[in-house]
C-alpha positions in Angstrom: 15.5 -27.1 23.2 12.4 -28.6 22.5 9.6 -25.9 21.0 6.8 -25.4 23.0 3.2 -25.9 21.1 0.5 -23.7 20.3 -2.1 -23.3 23.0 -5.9 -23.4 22.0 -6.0 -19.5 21.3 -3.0 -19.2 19.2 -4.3 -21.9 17.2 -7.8 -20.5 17.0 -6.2 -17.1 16.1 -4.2 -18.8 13.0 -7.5 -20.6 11.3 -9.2 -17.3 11.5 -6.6 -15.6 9.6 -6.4 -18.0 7.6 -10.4 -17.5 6.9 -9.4 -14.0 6.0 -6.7 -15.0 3.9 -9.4 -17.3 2.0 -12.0 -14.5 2.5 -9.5 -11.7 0.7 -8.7 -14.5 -2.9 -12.8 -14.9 -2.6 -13.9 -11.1 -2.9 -14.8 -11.1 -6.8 -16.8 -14.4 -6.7 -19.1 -12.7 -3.3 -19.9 -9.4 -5.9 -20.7 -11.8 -8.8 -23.7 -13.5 -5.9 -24.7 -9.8 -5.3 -25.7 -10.4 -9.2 -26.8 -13.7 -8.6 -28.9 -12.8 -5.3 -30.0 -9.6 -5.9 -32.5 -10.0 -2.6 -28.9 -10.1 -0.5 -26.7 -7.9 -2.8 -26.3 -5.3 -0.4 -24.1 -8.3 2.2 -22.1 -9.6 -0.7 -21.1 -6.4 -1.7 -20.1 -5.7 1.7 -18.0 -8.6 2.1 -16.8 -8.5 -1.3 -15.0 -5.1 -0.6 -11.5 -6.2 0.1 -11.1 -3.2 2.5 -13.5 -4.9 4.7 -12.4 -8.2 5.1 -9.6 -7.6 7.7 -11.6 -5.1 9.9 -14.5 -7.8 9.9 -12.7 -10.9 10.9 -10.4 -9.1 13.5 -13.4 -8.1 15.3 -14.7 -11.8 14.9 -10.7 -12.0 16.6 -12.1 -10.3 19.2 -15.3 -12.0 19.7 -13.2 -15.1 20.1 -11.2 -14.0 22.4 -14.0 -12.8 24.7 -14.9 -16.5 24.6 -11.5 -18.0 25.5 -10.1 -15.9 27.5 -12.7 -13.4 29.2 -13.8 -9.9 28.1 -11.1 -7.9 29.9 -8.3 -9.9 28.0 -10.0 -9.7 25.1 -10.4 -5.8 25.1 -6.6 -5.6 26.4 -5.3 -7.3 23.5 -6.9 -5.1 21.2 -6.0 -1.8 22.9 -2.4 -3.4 23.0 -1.8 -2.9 19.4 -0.5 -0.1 17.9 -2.7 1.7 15.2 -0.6 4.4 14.5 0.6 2.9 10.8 -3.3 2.7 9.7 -3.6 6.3 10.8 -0.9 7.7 9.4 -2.1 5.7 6.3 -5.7 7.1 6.4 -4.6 11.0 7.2 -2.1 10.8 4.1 -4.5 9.7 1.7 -6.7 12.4 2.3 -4.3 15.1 2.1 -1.9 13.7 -1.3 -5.4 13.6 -2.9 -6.2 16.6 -2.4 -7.5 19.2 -5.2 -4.1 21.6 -5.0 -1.7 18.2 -4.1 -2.5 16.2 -6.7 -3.0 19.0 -9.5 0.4 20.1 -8.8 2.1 16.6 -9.4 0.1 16.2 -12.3 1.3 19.9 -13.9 4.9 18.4 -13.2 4.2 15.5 -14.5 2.5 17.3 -17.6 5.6 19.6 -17.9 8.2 16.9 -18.0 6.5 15.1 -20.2 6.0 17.7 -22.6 9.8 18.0 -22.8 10.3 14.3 -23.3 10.6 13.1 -27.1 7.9 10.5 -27.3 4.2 10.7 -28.5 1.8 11.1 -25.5 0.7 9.9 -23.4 3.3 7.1 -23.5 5.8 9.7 -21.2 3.1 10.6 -18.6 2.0 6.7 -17.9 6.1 5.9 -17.7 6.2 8.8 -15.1 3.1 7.9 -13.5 4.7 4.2 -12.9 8.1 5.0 -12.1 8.9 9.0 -10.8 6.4 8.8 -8.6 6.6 5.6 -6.7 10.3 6.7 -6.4 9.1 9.7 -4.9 7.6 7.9 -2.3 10.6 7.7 -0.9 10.3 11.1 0.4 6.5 11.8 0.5 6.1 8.0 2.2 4.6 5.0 -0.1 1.1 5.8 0.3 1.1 9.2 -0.4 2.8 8.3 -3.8 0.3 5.1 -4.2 -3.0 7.8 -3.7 -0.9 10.2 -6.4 0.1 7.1 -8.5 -3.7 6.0 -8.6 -5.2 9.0 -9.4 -3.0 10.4 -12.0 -3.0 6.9 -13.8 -6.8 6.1 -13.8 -7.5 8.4 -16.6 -4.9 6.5 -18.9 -4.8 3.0 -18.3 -7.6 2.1 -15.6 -10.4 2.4 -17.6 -13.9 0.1 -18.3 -12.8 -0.2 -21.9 -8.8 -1.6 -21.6 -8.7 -5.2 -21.1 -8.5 -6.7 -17.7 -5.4 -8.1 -18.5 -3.4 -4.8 -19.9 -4.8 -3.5 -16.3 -3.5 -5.8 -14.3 0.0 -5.6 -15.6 -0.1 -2.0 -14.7 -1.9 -2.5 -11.0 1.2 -5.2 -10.5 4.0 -2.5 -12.1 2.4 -0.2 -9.7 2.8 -2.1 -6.6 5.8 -3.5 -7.0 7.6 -0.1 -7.7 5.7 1.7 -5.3 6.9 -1.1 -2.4 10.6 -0.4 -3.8 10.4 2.9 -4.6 10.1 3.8 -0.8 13.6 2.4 -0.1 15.6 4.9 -0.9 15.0 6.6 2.6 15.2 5.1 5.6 11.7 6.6 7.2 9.1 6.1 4.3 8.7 2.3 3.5 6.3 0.4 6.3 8.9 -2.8 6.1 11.8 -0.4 6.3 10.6 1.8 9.1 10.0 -1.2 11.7 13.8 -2.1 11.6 16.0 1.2 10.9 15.8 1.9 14.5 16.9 -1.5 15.9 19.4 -1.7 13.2 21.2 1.5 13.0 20.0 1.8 9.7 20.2 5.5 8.2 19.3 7.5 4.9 23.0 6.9 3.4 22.9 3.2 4.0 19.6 2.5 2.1 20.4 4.8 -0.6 23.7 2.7 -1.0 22.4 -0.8 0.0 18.9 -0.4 -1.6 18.2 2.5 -3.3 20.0 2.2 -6.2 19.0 -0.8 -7.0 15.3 -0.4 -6.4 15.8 2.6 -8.9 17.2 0.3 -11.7 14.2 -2.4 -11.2 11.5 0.7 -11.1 12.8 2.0 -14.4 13.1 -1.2 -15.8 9.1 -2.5 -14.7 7.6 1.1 -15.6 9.5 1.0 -18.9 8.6 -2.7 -20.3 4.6 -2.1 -18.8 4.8 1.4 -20.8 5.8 -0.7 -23.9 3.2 -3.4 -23.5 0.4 -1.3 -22.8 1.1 1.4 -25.6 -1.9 0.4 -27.3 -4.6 0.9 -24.4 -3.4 3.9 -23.4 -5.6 7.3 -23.5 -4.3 10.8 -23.6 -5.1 12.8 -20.5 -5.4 16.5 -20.8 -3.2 18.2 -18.2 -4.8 17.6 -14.9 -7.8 16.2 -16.0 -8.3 13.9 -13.3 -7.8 16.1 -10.6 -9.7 19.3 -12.1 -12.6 18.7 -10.6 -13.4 21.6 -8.6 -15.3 24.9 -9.8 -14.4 25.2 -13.2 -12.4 28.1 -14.6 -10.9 28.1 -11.1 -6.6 27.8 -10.3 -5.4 27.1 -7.3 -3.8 29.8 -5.7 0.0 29.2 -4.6 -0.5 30.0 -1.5 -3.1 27.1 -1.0 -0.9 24.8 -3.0 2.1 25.9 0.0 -0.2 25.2 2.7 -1.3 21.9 1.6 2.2 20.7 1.0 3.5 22.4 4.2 1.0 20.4 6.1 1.7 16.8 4.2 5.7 17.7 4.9 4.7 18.0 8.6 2.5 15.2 8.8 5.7 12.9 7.3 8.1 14.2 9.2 5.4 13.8 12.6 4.8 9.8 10.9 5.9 8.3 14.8 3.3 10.3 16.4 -0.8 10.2 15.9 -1.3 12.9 18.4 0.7 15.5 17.1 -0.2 14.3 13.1 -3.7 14.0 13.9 -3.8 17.4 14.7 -2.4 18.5 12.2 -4.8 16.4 10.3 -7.8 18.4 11.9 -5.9 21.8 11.1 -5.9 20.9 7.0 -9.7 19.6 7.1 -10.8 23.5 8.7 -8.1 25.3 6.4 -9.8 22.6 3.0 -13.2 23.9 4.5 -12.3 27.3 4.3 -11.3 26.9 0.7 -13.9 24.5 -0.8 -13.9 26.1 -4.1 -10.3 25.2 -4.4 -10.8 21.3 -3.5 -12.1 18.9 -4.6 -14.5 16.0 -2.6 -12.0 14.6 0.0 -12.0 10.7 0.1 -12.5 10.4 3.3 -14.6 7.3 2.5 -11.8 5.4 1.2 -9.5 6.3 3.1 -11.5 5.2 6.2 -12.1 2.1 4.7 -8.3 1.7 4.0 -7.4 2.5 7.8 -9.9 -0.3 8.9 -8.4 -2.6 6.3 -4.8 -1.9 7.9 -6.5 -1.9 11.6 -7.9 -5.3 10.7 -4.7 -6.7 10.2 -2.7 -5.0 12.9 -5.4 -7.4 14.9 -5.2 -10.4 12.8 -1.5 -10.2 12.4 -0.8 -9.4 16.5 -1.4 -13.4 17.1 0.9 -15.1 14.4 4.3 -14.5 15.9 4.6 -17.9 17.1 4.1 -19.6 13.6 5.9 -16.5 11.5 9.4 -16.0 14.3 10.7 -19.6 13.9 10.6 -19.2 10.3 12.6 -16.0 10.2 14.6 -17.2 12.7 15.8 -20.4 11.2 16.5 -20.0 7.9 19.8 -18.6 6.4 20.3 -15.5 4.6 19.4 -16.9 1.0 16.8 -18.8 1.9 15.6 -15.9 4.2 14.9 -13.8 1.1 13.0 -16.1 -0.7 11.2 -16.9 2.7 10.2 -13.4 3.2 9.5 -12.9 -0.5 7.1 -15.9 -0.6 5.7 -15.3 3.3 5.0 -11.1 2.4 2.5 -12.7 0.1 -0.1 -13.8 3.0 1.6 -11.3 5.6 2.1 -7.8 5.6 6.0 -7.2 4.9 6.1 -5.0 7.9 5.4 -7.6 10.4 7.7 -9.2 8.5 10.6 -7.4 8.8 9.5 -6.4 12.7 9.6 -10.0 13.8 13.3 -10.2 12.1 14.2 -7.0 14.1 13.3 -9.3 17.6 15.6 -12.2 16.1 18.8 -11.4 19.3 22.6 -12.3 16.7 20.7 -11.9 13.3 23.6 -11.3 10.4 24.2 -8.8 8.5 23.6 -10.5 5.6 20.2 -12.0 7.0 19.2 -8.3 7.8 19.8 -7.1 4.6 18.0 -10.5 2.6 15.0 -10.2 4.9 14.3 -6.2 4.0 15.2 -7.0 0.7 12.4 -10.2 -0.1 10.1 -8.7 2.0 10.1 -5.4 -0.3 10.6 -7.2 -3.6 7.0 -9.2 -2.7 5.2 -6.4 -1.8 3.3 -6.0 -4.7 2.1 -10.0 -4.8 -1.5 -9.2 -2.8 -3.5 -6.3 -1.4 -2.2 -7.3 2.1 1.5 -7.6 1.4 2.2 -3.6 1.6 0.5 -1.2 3.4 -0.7 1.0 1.0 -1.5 -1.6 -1.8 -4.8 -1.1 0.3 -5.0 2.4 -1.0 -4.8 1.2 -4.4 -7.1 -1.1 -5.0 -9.9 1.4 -3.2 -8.6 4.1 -5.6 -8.2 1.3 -9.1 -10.8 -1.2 -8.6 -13.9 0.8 -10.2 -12.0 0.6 -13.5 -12.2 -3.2 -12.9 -15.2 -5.6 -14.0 -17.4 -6.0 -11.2 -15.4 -3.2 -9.7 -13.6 -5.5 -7.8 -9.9 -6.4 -8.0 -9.2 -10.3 -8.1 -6.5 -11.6 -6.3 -5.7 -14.2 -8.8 -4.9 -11.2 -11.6 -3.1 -9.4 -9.0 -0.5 -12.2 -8.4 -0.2 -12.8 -12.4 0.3 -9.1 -13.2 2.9 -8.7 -10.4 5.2 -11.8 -11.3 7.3 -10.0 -13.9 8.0 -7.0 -12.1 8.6 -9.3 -8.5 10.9 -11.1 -10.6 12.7 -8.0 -11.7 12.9 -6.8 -8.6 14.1 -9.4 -6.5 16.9 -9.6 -9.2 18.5 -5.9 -8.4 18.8 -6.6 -4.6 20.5 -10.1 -5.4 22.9 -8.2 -7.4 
């Protein structure tokens, strides 16, 4: 059966996303005109933040579409996607970097590394890149990206290490944070669009994936730990996170509440209303309790929930070009597809366009999940909360920008790594 073509809009749809694709490798070259042109500095800097690129050309989407097909189809479209990922996204950040979150994962983190026999701070950058991106497999990926992020700044994400020894470790952290989530079946973004269709359950990753996404976290967090021994800085316990009234501890009970309400909020993930306000409850009980938090980052995290909307947009209009290709290619080749495509798509659509493919194998299922998690630390948009990171990293970064170019270089080894435990 012959394939139909593209009609004007589809096509139209594609070259814009592929302007933002441009847009997203171009972001460090628009802060260095801000330099160059300080009379326009303020409009590079906005287009040079990678959280904005996707929010600005999915509303140039809808502009577009106003044109070509009428205002009422325009505003249909968009109010026909589903936002729920980038507000689940945006209300998690908030909460894991909370004061009493994050200064509890950090005493953990400071207690188990006191325990282990190596000089510091070697144990709590090896934890930093490898327990807790596994944990995201039960607090969700970006909840262990925000905690990742903020524990590791003071160590490795500094001004003074070179750019290179950085990104190795921004590359270790998304690669093992995409994998890390897989050992659940409800808290990686690529894993969550199919479990449903598929029948796929907590036993089945753990025993499909898990295992082996373990193996290839411990092996990336270990050889980046060795490599970046010399850059590294000691952090006092919770350093990073002390930053409320000084003197000050976090009472338990806080700490319970703050963690009763992320529990809630994962376990409501399907379901905006209900998380939402639960969201609303944790801003009044944070309020109530300033002088145990510290500043919320509700900036970022807004701009990382625009970032995510953006593409949600964007990525709504490339089924036609991204379906055949899942469809028609077999189960090897699928998984170097989907490793190679996650790179300029988010791995969720990914795998949600393979769950709409009616007879797909078993062994097709399994590639597809598989490449689509191994790339998901290859560019800011391949995983949803590699977002998160880079608003979180990228001030540690010359020109306080993250370059895509460095990103790709510094997650090579670890992609590699990982794609070879799930082809074993």
């Amino acid at each position: 059966m012959p394939s139909i073509p593209p009609d004007p809009t589809q096509l139209g749809a594609a070259a814009i996303f592929a302007v933002a694709l441009a847009h997203t490798f171009s972001t460090r070259q628009l802060e260095r005109l801000a330099r160059r042109f300080p009379r326009h500095a303020g409009l590079f800097h906005l287009l040079g933040e990678v959280e904005v690129v996707f929010g600005f050309w999915a509303m140039v989407l809808v502009g577009f579409l106003v044109l070509a097909s009428g205002r009422d189809a325009a505003i249909g479209y968009a109010e026909s996607r589903d936002y729920t990922e980038p507000l689940f996204v945006f209300v998690v950040m908030v909460i894991a970097a909370s004061r009493p979150i994050l200064e509890t994962v950090a005493r953990g983190v400071d207690l188990v590394a006191r325990i282990v026999p190596l000089r510091r701070p070697l144990p709590d950058v090896w934890l930093g890149l490898a327990a807790v991106p596994l944990l995201g497999s039960l607090v969700t990926e970006p909840a262990a990206m925000t905690i990742a992020a903020l524990l590791l700044t003071p160590m490795i994400f500094r001004p003074e290490v070179p750019e290179r020894a950085k990104y190795l470790a921004l590359g270790v952290l998304f690669v093992n944070v995409s994998i890390g989530g897989t050992l659940s079946a409800f808290a990686a973004p690529p894993v969550l669009m199919v479990t449903s269709a598929w029948q796929w359950d907590n036993a089945f990753m753990l025993s499909r994936f898990g295992w082996k996404a373990a193996l290839a976290v411990i092996v990336n967090a270990t050889a980046a730990t060795v490599l970046l021994r010399k850059h590294l800085q000691r952090p006092e316990a919770a350093a990073a996170v002390d930053d409320g009234e000084p003197g000050i501890r976090v009472p338990k009970t806080v700490v319970v509440v703050h963690i009763g309400l992320l529990a809630a909020i994962v376990l409501l993930a399907h379901h905006p209303v209900a998380f939402l306000a639960l969201f609303l409850l944790f801003l009044g009980f944070a309020r109530a309790y300033d002088r145990y938090q510290s500043p919320l980052i509700v900036k970022e995290a807004l701009l990382v929930a625009f970032f995510l909307a953006g593409l949600v947009v964007l990525g709504g209009l490339q089924s036609w070009w991204l379906e055949p290709i899942v469809a028609g290619l077999e189960p090897l080749e699928l998984f170097f597809g989907a490793l190679a495509l996650t790179a300029i798509a988010d791995n969720a659509a990914l795998t949600y366009l393979g769950s709409l493919v009616a007879g797909i194998s078993d062994a097709s299922k399994y590639m597809l999940v598989a490449g689509a998690v191994a790339g998901g630390g290859l560019t800011v948009i391949a995983n949803a909360p590699n977002p998160a990171g880079v608003a979180l990293l990228k001030r540690g970064f010359a020109d306080e920008s993250i370059g895509a170019g460095g990103l790709l270089l510094g997650a090579l080894g670890p992609t590699v790594v990982a794609a070879a435990a799930f082809l074993l």
